[in-house]
C-alpha positions as CSV (number, residue, x, y, z in Angstrom):
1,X,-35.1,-25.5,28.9
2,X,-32.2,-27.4,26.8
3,X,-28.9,-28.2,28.4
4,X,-25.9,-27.2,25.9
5,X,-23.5,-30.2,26.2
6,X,-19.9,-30.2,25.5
7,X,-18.7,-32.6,22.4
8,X,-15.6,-34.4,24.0
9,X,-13.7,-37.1,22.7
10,X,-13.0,-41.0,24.8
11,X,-10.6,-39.7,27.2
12,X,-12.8,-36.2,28.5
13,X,-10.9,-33.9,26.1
14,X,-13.1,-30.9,24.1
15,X,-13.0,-31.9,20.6
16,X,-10.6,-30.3,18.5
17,X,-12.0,-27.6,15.8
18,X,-12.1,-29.0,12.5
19,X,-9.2,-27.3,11.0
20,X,-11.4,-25.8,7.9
21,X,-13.7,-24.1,10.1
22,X,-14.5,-20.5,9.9
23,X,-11.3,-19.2,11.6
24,X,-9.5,-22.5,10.4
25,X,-5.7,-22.6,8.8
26,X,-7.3,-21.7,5.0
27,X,-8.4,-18.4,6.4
28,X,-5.2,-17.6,8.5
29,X,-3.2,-18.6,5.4
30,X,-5.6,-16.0,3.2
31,X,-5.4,-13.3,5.4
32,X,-1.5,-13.4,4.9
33,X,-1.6,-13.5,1.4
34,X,-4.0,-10.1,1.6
35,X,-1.4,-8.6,4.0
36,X,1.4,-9.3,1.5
37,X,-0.5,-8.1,-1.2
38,X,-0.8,-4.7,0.8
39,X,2.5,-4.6,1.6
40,X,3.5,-5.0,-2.2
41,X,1.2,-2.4,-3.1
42,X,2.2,0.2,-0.6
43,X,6.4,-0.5,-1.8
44,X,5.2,0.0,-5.4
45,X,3.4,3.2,-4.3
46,X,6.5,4.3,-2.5
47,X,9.1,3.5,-5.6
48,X,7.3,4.9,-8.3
49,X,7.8,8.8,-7.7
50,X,11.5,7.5,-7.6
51,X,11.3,5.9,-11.2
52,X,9.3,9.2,-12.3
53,X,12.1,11.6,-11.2
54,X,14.8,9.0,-12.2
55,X,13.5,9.7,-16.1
56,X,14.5,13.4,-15.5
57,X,18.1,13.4,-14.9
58,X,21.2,13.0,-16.9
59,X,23.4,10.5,-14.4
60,X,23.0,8.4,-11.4
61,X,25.3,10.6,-9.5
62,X,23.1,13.6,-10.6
63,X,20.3,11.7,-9.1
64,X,21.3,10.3,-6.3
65,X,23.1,13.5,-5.4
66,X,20.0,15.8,-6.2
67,X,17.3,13.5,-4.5
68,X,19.4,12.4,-1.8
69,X,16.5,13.5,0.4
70,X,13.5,11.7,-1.9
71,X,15.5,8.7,-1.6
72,X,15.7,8.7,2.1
73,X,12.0,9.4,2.6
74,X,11.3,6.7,0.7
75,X,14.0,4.4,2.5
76,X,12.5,4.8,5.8
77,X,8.6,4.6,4.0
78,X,10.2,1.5,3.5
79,X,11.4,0.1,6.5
80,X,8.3,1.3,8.3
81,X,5.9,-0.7,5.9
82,X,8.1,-3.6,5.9
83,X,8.5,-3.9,9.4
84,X,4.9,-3.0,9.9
């Protein structure tokens, strides 16, 4: 039967991780990047039925005051993927 021994340093301390190990600072930093990735491609979802009906109308005012319901759904799509 082996023993499984702990690898500690001079003064009795556990070793530190190496710090590009499997769950090191590389892969924290990658997972980030995915998650900001998502989030860029969920906003772009959310904004480009906005640009479609934007094409239809005349004015600004015409849009903004014909959609004013459009653009608050996709106001608060926004907040809640942001702050997600």
């Amino acid at each position: 039967m082996s023993r499984v021994h702990d690898v500690t340093d001079g003064d009795h301390q556990p070793a530190a991780a190496p710090a590009s190990g499997r769950f090191g600072r590389e892969s924290l930093e990658r997972l980030m990047t995915f998650g900001d990735a998502v989030v860029a491609i969920a906003i772009t979802l959310i904004v480009l039925p906005l640009v479609d009906t934007a094409m239809d109308v005349d004015s600004a005012a015409g849009f903004f005051s014909g959609h004013w319901d459009t653009l608050l759904a996709a106001a608060l799509s926004f907040v809640v993927v942001a702050v997600t």
